[in-house]
PDB file with SEQRES, HELIX, SHEET and CRYST1 records, atoms N, CA, C and O in Angstrom:
SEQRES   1 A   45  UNK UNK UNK UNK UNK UNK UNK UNK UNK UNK UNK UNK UNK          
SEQRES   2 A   45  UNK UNK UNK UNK UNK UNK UNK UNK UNK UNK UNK UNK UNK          
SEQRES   3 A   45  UNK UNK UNK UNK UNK UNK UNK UNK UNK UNK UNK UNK UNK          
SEQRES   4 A   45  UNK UNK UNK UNK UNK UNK                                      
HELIX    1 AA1 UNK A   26  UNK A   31  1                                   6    
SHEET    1 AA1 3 UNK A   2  UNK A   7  0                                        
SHEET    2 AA1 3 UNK A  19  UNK A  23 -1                                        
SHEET    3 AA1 3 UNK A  38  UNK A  42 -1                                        
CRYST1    1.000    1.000    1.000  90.00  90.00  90.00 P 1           1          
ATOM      1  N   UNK A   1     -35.804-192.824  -5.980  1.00  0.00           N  
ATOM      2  CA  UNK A   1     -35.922-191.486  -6.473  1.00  0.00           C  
ATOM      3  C   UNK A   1     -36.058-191.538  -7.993  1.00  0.00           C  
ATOM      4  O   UNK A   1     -35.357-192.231  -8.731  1.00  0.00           O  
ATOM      5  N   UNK A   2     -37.033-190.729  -8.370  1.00  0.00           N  
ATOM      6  CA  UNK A   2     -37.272-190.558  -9.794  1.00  0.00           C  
ATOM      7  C   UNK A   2     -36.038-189.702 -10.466  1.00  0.00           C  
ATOM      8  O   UNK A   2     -35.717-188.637  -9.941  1.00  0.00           O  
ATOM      9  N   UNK A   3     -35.397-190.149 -11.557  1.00  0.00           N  
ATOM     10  CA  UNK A   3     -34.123-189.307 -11.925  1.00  0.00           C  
ATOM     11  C   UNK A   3     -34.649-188.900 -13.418  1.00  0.00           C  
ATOM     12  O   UNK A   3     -34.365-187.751 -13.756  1.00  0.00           O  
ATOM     13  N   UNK A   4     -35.529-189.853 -14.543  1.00  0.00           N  
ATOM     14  CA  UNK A   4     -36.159-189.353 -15.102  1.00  0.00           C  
ATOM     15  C   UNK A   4     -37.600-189.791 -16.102  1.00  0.00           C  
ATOM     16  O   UNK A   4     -37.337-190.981 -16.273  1.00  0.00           O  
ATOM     17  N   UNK A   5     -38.480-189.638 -16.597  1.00  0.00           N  
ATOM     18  CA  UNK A   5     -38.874-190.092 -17.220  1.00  0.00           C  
ATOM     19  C   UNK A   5     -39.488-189.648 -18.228  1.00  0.00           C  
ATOM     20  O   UNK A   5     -39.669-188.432 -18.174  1.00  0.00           O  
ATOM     21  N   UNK A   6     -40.095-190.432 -19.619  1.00  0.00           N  
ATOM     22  CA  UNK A   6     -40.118-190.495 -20.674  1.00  0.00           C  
ATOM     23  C   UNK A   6     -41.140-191.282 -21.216  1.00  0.00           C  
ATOM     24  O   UNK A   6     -41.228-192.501 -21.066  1.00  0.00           O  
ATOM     25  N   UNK A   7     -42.183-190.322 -22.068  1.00  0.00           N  
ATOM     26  CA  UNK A   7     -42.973-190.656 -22.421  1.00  0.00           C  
ATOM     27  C   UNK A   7     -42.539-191.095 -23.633  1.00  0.00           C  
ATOM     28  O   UNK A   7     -41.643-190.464 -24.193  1.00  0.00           O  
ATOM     29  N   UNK A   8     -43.250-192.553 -24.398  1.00  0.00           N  
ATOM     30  CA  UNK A   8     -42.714-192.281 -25.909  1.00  0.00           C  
ATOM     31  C   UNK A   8     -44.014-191.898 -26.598  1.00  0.00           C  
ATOM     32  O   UNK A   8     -45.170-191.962 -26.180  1.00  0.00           O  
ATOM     33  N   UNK A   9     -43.412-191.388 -28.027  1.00  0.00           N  
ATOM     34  CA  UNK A   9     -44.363-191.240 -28.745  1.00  0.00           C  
ATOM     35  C   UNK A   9     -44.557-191.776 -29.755  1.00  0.00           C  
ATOM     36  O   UNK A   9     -44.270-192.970 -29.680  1.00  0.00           O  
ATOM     37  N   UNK A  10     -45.091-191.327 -31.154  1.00  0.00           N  
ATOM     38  CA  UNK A  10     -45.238-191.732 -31.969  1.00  0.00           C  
ATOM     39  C   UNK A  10     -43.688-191.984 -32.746  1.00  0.00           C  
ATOM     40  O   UNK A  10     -43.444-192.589 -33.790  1.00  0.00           O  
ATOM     41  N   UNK A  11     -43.027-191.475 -32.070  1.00  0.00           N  
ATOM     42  CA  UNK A  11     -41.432-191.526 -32.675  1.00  0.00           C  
ATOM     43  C   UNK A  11     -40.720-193.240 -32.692  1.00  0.00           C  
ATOM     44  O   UNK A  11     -39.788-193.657 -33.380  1.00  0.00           O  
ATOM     45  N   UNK A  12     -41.802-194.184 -31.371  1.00  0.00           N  
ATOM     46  CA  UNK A  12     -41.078-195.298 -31.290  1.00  0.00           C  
ATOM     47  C   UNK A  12     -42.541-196.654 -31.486  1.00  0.00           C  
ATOM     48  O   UNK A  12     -43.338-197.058 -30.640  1.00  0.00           O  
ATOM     49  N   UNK A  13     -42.398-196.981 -32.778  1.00  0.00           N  
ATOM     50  CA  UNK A  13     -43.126-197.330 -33.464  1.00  0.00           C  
ATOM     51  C   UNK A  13     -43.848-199.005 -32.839  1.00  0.00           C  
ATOM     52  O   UNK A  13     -43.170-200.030 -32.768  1.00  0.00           O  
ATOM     53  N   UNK A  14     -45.035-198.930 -32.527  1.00  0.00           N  
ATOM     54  CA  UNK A  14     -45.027-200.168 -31.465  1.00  0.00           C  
ATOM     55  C   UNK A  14     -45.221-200.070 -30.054  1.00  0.00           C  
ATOM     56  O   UNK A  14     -45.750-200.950 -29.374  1.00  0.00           O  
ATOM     57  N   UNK A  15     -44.798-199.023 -29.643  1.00  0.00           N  
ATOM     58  CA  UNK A  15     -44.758-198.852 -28.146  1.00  0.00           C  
ATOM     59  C   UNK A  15     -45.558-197.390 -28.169  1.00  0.00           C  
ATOM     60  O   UNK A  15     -45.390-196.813 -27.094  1.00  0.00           O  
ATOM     61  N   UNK A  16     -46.213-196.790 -28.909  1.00  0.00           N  
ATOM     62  CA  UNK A  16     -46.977-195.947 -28.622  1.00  0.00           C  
ATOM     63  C   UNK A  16     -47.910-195.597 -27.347  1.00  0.00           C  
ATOM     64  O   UNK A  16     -49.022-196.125 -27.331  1.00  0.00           O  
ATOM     65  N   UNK A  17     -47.510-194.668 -26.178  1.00  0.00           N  
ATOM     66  CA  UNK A  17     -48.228-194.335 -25.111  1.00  0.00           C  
ATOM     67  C   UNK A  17     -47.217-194.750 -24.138  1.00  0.00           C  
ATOM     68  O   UNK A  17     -47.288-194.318 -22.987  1.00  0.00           O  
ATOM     69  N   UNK A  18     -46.258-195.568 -24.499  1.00  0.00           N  
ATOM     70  CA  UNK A  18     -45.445-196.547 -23.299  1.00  0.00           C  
ATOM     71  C   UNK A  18     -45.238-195.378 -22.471  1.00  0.00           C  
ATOM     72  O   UNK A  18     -45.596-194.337 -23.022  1.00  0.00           O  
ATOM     73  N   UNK A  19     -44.708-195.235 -21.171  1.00  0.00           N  
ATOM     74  CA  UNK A  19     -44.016-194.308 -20.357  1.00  0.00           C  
ATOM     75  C   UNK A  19     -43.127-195.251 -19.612  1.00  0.00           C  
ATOM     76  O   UNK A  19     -43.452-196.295 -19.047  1.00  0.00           O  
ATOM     77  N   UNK A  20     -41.571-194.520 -19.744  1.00  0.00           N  
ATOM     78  CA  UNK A  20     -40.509-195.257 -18.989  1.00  0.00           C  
ATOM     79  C   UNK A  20     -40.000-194.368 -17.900  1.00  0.00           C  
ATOM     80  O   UNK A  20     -39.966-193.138 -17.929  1.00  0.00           O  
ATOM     81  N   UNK A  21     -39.556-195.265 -16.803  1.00  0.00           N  
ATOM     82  CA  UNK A  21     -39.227-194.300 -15.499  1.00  0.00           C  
ATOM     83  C   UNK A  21     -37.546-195.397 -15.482  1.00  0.00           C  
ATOM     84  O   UNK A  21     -37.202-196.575 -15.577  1.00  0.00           O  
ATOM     85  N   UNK A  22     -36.748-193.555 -15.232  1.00  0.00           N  
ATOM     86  CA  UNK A  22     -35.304-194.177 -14.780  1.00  0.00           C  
ATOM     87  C   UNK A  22     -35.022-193.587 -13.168  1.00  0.00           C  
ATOM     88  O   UNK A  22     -34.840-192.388 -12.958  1.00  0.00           O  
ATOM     89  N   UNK A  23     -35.016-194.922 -11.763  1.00  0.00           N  
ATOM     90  CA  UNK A  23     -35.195-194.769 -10.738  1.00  0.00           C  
ATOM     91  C   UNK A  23     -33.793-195.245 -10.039  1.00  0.00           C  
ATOM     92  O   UNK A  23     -32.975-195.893 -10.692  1.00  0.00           O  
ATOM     93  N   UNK A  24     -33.605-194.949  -8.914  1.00  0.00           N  
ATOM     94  CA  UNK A  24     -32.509-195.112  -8.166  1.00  0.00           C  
ATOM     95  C   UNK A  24     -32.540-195.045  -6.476  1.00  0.00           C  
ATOM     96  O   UNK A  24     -32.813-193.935  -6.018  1.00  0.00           O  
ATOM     97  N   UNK A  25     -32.351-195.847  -5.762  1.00  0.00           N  
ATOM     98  CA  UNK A  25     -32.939-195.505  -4.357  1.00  0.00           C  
ATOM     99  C   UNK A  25     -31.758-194.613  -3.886  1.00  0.00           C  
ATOM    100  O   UNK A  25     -30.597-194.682  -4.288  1.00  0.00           O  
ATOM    101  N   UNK A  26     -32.333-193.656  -2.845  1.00  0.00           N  
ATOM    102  CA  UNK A  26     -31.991-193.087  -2.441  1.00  0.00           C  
ATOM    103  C   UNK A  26     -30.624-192.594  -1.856  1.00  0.00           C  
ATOM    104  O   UNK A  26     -30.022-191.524  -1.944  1.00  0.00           O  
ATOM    105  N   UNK A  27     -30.367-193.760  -1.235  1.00  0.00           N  
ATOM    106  CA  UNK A  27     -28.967-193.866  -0.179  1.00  0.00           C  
ATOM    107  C   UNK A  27     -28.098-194.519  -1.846  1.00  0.00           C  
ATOM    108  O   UNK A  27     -26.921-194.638  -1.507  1.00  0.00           O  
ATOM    109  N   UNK A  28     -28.185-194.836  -2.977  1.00  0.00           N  
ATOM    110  CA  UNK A  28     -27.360-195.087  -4.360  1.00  0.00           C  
ATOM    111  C   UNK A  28     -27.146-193.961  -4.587  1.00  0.00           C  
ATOM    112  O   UNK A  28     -25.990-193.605  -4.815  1.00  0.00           O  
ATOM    113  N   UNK A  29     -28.324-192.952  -4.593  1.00  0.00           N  
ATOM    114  CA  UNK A  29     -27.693-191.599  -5.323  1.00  0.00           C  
ATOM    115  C   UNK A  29     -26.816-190.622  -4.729  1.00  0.00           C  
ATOM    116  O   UNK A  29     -26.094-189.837  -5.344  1.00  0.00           O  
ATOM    117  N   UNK A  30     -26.973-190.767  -3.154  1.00  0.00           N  
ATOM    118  CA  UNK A  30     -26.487-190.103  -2.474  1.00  0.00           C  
ATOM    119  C   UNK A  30     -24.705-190.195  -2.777  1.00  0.00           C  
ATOM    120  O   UNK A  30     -23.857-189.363  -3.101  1.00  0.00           O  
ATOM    121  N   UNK A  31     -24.684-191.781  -2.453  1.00  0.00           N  
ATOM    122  CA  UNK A  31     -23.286-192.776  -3.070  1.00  0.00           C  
ATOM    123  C   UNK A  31     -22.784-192.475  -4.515  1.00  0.00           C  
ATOM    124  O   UNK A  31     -21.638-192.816  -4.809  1.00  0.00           O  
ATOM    125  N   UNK A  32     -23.561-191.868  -5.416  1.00  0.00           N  
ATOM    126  CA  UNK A  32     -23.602-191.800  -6.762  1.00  0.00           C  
ATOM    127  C   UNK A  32     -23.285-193.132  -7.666  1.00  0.00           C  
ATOM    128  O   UNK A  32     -22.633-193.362  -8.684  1.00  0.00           O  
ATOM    129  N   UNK A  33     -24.047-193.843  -6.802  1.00  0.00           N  
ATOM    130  CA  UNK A  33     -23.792-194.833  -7.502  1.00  0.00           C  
ATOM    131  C   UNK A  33     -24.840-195.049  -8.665  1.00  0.00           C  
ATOM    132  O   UNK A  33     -26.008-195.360  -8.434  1.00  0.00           O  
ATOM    133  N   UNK A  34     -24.337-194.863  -9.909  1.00  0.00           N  
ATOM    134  CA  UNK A  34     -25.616-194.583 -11.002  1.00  0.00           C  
ATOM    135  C   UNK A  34     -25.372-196.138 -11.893  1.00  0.00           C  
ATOM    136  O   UNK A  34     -25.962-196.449 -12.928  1.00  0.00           O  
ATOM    137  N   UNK A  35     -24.461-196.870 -11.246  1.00  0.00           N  
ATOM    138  CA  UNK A  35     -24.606-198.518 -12.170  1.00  0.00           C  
ATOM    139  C   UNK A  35     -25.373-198.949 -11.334  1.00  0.00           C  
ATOM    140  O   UNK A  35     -25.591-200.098 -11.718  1.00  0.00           O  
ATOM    141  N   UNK A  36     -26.138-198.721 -10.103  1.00  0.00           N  
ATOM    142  CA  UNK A  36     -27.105-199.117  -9.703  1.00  0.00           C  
ATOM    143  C   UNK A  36     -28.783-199.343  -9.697  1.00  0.00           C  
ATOM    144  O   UNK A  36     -29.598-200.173  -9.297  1.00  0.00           O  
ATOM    145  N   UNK A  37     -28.743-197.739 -10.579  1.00  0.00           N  
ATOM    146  CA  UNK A  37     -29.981-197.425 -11.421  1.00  0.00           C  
ATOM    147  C   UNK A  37     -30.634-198.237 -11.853  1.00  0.00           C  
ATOM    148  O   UNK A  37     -30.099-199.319 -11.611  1.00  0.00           O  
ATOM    149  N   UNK A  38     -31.700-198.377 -12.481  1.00  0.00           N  
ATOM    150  CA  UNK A  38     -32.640-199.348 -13.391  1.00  0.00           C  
ATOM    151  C   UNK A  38     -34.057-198.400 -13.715  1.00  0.00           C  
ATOM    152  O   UNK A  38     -34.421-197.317 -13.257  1.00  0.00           O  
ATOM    153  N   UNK A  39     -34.554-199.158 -14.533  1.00  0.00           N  
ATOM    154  CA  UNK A  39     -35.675-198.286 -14.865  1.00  0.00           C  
ATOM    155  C   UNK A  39     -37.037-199.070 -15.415  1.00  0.00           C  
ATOM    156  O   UNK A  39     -36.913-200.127 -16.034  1.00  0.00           O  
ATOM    157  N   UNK A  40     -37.904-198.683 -15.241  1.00  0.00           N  
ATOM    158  CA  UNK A  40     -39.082-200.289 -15.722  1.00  0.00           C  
ATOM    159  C   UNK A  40     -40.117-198.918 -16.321  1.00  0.00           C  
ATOM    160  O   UNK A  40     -40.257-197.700 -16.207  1.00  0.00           O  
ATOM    161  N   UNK A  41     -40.617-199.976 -16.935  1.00  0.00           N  
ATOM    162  CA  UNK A  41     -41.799-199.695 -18.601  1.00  0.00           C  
ATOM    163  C   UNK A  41     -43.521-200.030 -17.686  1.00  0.00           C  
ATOM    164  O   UNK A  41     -44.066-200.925 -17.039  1.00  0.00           O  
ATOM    165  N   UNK A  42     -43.740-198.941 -18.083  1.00  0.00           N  
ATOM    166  CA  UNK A  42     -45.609-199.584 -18.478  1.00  0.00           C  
ATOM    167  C   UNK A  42     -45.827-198.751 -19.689  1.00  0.00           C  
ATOM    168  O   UNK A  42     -45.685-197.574 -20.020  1.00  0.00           O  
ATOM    169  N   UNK A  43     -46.452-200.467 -20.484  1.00  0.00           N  
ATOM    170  CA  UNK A  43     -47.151-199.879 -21.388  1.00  0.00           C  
ATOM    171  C   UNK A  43     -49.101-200.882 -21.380  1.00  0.00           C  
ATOM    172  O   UNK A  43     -49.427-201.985 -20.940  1.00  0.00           O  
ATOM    173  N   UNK A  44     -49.755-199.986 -21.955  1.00  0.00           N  
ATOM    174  CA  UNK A  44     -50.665-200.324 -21.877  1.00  0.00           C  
ATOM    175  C   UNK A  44     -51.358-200.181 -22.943  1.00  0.00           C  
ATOM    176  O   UNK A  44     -52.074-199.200 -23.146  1.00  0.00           O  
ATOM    177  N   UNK A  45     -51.164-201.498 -24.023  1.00  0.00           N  
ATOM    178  CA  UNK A  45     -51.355-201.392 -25.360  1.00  0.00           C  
ATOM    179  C   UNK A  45     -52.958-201.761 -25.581  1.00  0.00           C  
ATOM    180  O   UNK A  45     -53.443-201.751 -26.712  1.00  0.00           O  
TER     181      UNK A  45                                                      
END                                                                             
């Protein structure tokens, strides 16, 4: 499940365009288990 994500901008110098996703499967969130979370990057420089 998508919990959130985040485009960067010009605010993070280097990573311009990156978009980060913070994800969690399903049956974790339900659990609330949020130290389970993780989140992965594309950037496409």
């Amino acid at each position: 499940m998508l919990l959130a994500d985040w485009q960067a901008g010009m605010d993070v110098q280097g990573w311009e365009s990156a978009t980060v996703h913070w994800v969690i499967q399903r049956e974790d969130l339900a659990a609330r288990r949020f130290d389970r979370a993780f989140t992965s990057v594309f950037w496409n420089p």
